[in-house]
C-alpha positions as CSV (number, residue, x, y, z in Angstrom):
1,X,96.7,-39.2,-33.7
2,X,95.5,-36.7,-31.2
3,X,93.1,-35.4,-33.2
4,X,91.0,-38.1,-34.3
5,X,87.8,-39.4,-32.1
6,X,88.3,-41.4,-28.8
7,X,87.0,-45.2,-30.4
8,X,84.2,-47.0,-28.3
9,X,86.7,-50.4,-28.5
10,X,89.8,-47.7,-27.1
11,X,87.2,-46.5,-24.3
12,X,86.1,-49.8,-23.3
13,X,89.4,-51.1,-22.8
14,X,90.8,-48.5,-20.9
15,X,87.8,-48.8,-18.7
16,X,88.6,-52.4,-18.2
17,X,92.1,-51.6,-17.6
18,X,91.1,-49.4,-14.7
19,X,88.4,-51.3,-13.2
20,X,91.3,-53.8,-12.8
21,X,93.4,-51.0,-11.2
22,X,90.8,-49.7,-8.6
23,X,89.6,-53.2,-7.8
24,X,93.1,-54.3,-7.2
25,X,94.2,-52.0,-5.3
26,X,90.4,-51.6,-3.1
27,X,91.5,-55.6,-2.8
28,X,95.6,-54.9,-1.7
29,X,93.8,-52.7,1.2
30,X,91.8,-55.4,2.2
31,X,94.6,-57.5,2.7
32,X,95.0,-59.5,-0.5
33,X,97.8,-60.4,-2.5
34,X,99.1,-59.4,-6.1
35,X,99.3,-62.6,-8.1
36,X,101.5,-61.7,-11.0
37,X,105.3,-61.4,-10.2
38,X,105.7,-58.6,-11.7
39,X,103.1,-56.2,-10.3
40,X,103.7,-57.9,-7.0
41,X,107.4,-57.3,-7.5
42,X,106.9,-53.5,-8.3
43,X,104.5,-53.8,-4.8
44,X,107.4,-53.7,-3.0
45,X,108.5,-50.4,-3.9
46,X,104.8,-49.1,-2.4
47,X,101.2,-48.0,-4.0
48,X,102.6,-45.4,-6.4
49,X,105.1,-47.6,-8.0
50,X,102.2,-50.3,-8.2
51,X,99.9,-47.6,-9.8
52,X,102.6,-46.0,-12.2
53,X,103.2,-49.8,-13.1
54,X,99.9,-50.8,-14.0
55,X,99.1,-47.4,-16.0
56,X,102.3,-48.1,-18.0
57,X,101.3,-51.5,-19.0
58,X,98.1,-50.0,-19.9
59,X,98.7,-47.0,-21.8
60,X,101.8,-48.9,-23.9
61,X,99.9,-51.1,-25.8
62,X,97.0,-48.3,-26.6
63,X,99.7,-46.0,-27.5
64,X,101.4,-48.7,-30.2
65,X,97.4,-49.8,-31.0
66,X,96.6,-46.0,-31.6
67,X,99.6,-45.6,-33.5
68,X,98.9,-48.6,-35.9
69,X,95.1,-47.1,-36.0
70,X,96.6,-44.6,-38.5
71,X,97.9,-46.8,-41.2
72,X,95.5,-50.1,-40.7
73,X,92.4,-48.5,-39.5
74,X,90.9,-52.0,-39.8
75,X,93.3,-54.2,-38.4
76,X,93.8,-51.9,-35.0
77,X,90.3,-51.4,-34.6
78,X,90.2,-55.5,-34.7
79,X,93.0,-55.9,-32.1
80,X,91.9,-53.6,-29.3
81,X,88.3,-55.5,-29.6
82,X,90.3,-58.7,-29.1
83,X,92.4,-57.0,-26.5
84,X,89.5,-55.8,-24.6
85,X,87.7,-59.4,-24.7
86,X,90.6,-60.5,-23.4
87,X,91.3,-58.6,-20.5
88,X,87.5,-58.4,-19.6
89,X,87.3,-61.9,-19.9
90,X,90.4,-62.7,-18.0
91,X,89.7,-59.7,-14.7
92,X,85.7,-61.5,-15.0
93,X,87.6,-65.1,-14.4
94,X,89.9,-63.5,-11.7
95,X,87.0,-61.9,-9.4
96,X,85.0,-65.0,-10.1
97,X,87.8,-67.1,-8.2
98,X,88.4,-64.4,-5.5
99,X,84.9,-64.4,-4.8
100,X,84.5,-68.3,-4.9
């Protein structure tokens, strides 16, 4: 697993995954709120736990992705696509709304 290639769908997920980071937490300075319970819940605990939070959730479903990658090339290449439309789609909606 470590030593295959980095895959343009892997890279352009994690980049999604932490333009939502920065921007969220750019947005928490500013004054905003977290709006899913349990980011907002880990919050409390300050930035780092926030951070560590958000990496987790991240990093867990690449890890399990990247893992599948080895025995259904195919199919994991397929899902991290559709994972990355997803969550591109869905942080495009939710800066659409902030920004109104």
């Amino acid at each position: 697993m470590l030593n295959s290639p980095v895959r343009l769908s892997t890279t352009c997920l994690v980049t999604v995954g932490l333009f939502d980071l920065v921007s969220t937490v750019l947005l928490l300075g500013r004054g905003m709120g977290e709006g899913n319970p349990l980011f907002s819940w880990l919050l409390q605990f300050g930035p780092w736990a926030f951070v560590l939070g958000k990496v987790l959730f991240l990093a867990g479903p690449i890890l399990i992705i990247e893992f599948a990658r080895q025995k259904h090339p195919q199919t994991a290449e397929q899902a991290t696509w559709i994972a990355f439309a997803a969550y591109a789609i869905l942080y495009g909606a939710q800066l659409m709304r902030i920004r109104g």
